[in-house]
C-alpha positions as CSV (number, residue, x, y, z in Angstrom):
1,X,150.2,140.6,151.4
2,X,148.4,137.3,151.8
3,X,148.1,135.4,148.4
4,X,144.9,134.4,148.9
5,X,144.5,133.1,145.5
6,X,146.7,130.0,146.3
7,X,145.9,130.0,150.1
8,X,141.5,128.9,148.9
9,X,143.1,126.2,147.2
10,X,143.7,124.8,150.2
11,X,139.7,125.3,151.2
12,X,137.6,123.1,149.4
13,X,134.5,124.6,150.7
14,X,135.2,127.9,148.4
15,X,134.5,125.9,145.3
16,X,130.6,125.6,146.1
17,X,129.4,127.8,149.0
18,X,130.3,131.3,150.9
19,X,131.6,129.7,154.0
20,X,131.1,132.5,157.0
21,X,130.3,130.3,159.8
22,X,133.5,130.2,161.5
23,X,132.8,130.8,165.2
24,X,130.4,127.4,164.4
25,X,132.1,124.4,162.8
26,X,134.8,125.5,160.0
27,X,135.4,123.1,157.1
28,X,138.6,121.2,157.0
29,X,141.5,122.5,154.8
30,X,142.6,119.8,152.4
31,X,146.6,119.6,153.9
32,X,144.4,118.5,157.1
33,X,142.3,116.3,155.3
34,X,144.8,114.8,153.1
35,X,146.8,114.0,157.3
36,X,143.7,112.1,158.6
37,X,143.4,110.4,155.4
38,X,147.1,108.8,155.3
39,X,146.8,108.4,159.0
40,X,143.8,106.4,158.6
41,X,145.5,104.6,156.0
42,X,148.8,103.5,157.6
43,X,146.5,102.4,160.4
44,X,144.7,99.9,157.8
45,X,147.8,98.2,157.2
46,X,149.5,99.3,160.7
47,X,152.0,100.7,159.4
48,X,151.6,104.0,161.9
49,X,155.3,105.6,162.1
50,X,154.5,107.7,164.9
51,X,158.1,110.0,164.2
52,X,155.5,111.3,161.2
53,X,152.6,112.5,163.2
54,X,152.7,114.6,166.1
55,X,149.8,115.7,169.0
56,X,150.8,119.8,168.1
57,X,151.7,120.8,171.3
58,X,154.9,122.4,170.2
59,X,152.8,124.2,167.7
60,X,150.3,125.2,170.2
61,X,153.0,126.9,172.0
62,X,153.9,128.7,169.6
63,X,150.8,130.2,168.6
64,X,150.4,131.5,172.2
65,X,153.9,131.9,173.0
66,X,154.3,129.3,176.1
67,X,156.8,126.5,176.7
68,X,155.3,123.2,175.0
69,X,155.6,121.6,178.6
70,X,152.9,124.3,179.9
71,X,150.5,122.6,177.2
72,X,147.9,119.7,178.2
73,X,145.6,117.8,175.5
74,X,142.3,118.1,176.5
75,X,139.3,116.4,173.7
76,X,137.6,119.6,174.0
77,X,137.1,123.1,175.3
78,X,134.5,122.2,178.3
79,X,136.8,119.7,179.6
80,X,140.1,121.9,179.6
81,X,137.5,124.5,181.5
82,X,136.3,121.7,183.8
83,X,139.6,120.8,184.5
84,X,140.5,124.1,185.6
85,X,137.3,124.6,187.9
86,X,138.4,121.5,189.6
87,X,142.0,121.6,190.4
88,X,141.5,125.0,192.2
89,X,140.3,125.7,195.9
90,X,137.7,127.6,197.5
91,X,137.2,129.0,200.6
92,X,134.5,129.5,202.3
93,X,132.4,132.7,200.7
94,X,134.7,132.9,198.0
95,X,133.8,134.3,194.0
96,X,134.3,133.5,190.5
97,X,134.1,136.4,188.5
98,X,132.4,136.2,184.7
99,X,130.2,137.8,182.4
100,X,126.3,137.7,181.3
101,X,126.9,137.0,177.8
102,X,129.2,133.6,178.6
103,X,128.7,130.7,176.7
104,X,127.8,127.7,178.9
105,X,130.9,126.3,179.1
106,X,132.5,128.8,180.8
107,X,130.0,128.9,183.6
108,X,128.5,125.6,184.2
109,X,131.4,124.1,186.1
110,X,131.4,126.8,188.7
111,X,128.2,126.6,189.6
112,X,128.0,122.7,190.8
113,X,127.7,122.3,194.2
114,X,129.8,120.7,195.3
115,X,132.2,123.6,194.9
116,X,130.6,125.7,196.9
117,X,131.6,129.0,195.2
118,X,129.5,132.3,194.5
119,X,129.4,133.4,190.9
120,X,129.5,137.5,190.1
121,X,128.0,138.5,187.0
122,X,129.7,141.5,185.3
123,X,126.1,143.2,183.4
124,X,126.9,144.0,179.7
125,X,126.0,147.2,178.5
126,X,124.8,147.2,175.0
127,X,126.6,144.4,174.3
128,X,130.1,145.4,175.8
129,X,131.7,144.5,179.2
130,X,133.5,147.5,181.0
131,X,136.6,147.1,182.6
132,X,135.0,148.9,185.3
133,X,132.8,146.5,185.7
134,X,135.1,143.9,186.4
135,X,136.9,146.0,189.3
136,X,133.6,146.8,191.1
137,X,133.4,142.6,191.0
138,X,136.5,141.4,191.5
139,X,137.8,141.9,195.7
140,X,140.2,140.0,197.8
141,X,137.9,136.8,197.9
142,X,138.1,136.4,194.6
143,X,139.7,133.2,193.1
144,X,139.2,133.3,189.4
145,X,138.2,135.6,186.4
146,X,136.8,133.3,183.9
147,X,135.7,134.4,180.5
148,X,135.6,133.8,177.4
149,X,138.5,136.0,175.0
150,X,136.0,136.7,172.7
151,X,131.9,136.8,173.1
152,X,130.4,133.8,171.0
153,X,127.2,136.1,170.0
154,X,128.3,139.2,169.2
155,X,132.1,139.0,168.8
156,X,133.2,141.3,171.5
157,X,136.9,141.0,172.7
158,X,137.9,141.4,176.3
159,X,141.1,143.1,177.4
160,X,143.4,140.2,178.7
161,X,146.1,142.2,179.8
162,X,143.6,144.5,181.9
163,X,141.7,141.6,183.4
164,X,145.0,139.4,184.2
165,X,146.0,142.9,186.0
166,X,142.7,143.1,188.1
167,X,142.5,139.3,189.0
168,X,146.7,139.7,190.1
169,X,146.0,142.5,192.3
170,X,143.7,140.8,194.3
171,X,145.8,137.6,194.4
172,X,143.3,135.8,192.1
173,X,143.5,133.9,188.7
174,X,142.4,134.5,185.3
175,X,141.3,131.3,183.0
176,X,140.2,131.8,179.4
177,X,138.2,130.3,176.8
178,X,140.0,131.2,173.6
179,X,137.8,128.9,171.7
180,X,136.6,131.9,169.1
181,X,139.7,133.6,168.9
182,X,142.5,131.3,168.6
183,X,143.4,131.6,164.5
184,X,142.4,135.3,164.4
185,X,143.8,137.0,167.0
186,X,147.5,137.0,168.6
187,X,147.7,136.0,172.1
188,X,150.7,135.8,174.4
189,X,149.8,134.3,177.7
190,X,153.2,135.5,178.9
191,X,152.7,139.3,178.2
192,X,149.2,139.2,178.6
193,X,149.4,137.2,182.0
194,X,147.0,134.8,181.4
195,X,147.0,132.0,183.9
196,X,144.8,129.2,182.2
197,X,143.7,128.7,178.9
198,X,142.0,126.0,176.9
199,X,140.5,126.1,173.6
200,X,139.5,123.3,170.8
201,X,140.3,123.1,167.2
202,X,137.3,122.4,165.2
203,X,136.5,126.5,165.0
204,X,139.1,129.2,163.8
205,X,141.7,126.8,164.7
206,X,140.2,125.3,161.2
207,X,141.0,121.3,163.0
208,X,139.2,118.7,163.3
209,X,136.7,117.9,166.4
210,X,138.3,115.7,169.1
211,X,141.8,117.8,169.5
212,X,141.8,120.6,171.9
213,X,144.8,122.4,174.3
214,X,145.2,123.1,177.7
215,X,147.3,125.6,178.7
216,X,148.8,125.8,182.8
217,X,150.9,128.8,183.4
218,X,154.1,126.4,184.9
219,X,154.7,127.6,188.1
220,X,150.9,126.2,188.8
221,X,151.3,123.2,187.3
222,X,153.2,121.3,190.5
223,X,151.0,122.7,193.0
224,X,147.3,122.2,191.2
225,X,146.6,118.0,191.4
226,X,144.3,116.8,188.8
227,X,140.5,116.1,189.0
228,X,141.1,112.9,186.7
229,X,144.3,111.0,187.4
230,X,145.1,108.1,184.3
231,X,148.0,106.1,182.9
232,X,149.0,109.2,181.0
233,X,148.9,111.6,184.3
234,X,152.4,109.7,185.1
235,X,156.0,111.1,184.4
236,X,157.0,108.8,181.7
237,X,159.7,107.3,183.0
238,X,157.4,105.6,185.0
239,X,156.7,103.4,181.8
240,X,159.5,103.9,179.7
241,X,162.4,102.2,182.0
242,X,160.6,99.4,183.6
243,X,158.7,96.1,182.4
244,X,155.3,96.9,184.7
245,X,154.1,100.0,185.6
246,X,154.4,101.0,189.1
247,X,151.1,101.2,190.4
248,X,151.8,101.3,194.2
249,X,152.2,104.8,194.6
250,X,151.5,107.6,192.2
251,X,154.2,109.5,190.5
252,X,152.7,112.3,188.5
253,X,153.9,114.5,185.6
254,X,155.8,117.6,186.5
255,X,154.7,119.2,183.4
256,X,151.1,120.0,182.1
257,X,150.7,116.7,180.7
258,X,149.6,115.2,184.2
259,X,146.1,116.9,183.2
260,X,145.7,114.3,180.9
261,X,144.1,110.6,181.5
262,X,144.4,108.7,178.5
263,X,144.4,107.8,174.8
264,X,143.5,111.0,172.9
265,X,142.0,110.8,169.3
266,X,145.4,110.4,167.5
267,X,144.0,110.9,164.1
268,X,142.2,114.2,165.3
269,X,145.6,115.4,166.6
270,X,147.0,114.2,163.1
271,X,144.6,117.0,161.6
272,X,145.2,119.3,164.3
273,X,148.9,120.0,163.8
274,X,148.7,120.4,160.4
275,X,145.8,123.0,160.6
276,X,148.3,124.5,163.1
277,X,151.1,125.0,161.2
278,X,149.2,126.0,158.2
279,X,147.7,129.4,160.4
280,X,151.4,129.7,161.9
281,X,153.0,129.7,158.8
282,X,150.2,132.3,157.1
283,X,151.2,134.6,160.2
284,X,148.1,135.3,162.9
285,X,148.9,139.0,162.9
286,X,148.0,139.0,159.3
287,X,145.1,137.0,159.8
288,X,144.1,139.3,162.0
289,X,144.2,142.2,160.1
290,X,142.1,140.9,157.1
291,X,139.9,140.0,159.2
292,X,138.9,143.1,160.5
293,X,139.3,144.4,156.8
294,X,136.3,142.1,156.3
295,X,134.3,142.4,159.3
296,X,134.2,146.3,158.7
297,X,133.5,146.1,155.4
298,X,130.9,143.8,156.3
299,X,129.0,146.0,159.2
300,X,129.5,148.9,157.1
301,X,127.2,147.5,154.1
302,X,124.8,145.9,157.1
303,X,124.6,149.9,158.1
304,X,123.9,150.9,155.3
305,X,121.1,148.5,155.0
306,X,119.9,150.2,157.7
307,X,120.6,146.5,160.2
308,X,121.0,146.9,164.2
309,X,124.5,145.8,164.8
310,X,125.5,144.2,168.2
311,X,129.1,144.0,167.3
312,X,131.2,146.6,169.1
313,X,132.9,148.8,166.3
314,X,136.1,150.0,167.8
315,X,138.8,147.5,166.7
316,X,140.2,146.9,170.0
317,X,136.9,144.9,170.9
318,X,136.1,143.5,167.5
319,X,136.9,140.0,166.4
320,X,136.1,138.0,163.6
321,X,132.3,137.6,164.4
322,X,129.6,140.4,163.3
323,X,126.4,140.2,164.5
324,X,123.1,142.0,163.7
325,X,119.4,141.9,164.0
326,X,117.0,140.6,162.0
327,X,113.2,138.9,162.0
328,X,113.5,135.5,161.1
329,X,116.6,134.9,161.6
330,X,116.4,130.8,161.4
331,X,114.1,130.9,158.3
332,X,116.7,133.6,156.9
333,X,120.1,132.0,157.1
334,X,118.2,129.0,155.9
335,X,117.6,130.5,152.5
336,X,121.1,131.9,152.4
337,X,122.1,128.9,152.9
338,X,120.2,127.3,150.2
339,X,121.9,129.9,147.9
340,X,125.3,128.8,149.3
341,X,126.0,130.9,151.7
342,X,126.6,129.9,155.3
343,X,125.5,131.6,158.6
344,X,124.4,130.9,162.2
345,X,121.0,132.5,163.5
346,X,121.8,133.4,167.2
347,X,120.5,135.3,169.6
348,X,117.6,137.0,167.5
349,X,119.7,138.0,164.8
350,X,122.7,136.1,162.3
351,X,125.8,135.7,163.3
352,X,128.6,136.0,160.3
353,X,132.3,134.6,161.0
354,X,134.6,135.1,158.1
355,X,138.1,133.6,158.0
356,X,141.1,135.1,156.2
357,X,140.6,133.0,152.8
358,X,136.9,134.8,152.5
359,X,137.1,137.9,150.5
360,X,135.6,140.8,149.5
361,X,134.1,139.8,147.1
362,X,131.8,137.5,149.6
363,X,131.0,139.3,151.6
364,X,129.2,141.8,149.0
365,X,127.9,138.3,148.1
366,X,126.3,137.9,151.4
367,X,125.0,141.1,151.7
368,X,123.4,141.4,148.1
369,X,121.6,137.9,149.0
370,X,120.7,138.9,152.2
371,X,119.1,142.3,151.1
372,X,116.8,140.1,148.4
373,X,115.5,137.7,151.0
């Protein structure tokens, strides 16, 4: 059992509002807070020990079970994705495989020109995406599946395991944005056979902005160059045993990090691993299940309300967003939050992401509000 008591301590945000926003911009916990303070701090008087702060990679890893060197920092989602669009080839009349309910990100750098690749569509029904659909897609010219783990309207989750299987069979690749589902739901790129995935902090990950992963499955890394080559691209001895860098010939990283450029936001990364550790250490699988606690809770009082969910209910497509209909939905979720409580309107409807320190008790909050306005 989570002791969620001592866990909102850690949120200030509980103390005055209903946060359930997460899939937007979450609300820093104070141990990641109180990190980017004293970095801040020792950097007034420059007194940085950089033993006490680390970039999270190793904790990244181990919230989606990978070796640390298979892990890239990246400032935000669309550039991990960019990345990946980038380092891979494409013959001529060649796909990328996606969905119609993508966010931007996860589409845009496919379609530039330049590439010169086709982009198949896999049509949602009512909200869902069939596996189906993603075999009648997916043939031997195929390169990449790229989609998002979980749906940023409605919340629905995609299958990794099956889509890694479908993109392997045809010799192609899968790359994930795992942007709204790192923090709630378990991933192992290894058993799930995910090939590339990148996702930033500032969401479930409950970080700051500025921090975000990449991850390279390893055997790619050697043979996939970078877009963007920088001082940090190198192997480090290249800077660590000599006086001047060795800029006549190019000597890059065997590992992931030779994805990265340059200086990353150390005092976002100073957030980041704490915010990290703080989900490891609470357990993702038991995030995940009281989360779904809450979310069907949640559609089950929106039902009865008599609301037209988007969501998908079964559990193995649910995440931690619900999302249902309603007129108004700007003017709406700006008087609930003027009573406190914190939504997004998307897509013709609101959009509700609660984390595991929300509780029952808030979400009959929400619901009671939102039936009076």
């Amino acid at each position: 059992m989570l002791d969620i008591d001592a866990l909102r301590d850690k949120f200030p945000v509980t103390r005055s509002k209903v946060f359930l926003n997460h899939a937007a911009y979450s609300p820093l916990p104070q141990p990641v807070f109180d990190a980017m303070k004293q970095y801040n701090a020792d950097l007034c008087r420059f007194e940085i020990d950089e033993s006490t702060y680390s970039f999270g990679k190793e904790s990244f890893a181990n919230l989606i079970h990978c070796r640390e060197d298979e892990i890239a920092l990246v400032p935000n989602t669309s550039t991990g994705l960019n990345i990946i669009a980038n380092v891979l080839t494409y013959p001529p009349g060649s796909n990328v495989v996606t969905t119609d309910l993508e966010y931007p990100s996860v589409v845009y750098p496919w379609l530039k020109k330049a590439l010169g690749v086709n982009i198949r569509y896999v049509k949602n029904v009512d909200g869902q995406v069939s596996i189906d659909g993603f075999m009648e897609a997916v043939d031997d010219e195929t390169v990449l599946i790229a989609v998002s783990h979980v749906e940023y309207v409605n919340g629905f989750k995609h299958d990794l395991r099956q889509l890694s299987e479908i993109a392997h069979n045809h010799d192609a690749l899968l790359a994930v944005d795992a942007i709204q589902s790192l923090g709630v739901i378990p991933i192992d790129v290894q058993n799930e056979g995910v090939d590339f995935l990148t996702a930033s902090c500032y969401k479930w990950l409950l970080g700051p902005a500025g921090a975000g992963y990449l991850y390279v499955r390893r055997d790619l890394v050697k043979d996939l160059d970078p877009p963007f080559i920088g001082w940090a691209s190198v192997k480090p001895e290249v800077f660590d045993t000599i006086d001047f860098w060795e800029i006549r010939h190019l000597d890059l990283s065997e590992t992931a990090s030779r994805y990265e450029i340059g200086c990353p936001s150390f005092i976002s990364y100073a957030g980041a691993d704490v915010a990290l550790r703080l989900l490891l250490d609470v357990g993702i699988p038991r995030i995940y299940a009281k989360i779904l606690s809450l979310t069907k809770q949640l559609m089950d009082s929106l039902e009865d309300l008599g609301f037209s969910i988007t969501t998908p209910r079964p559990s193995s497509h649910r995440s931690g967003i619900v999302h249902f209909l309603i007129d108004e939905a700007q003017k709406k979720a700006e008087r609930l939050k003027r009573q406190g409580i914190i939504v997004s309107a998307r897509s013709n409807g609101i959009r509700v992401a609660p984390h595991f320190y929300n509780t029952e008790e808030e979400v009959r909050r929400f619901v009671e509000t939102l039936a009076k306005v």
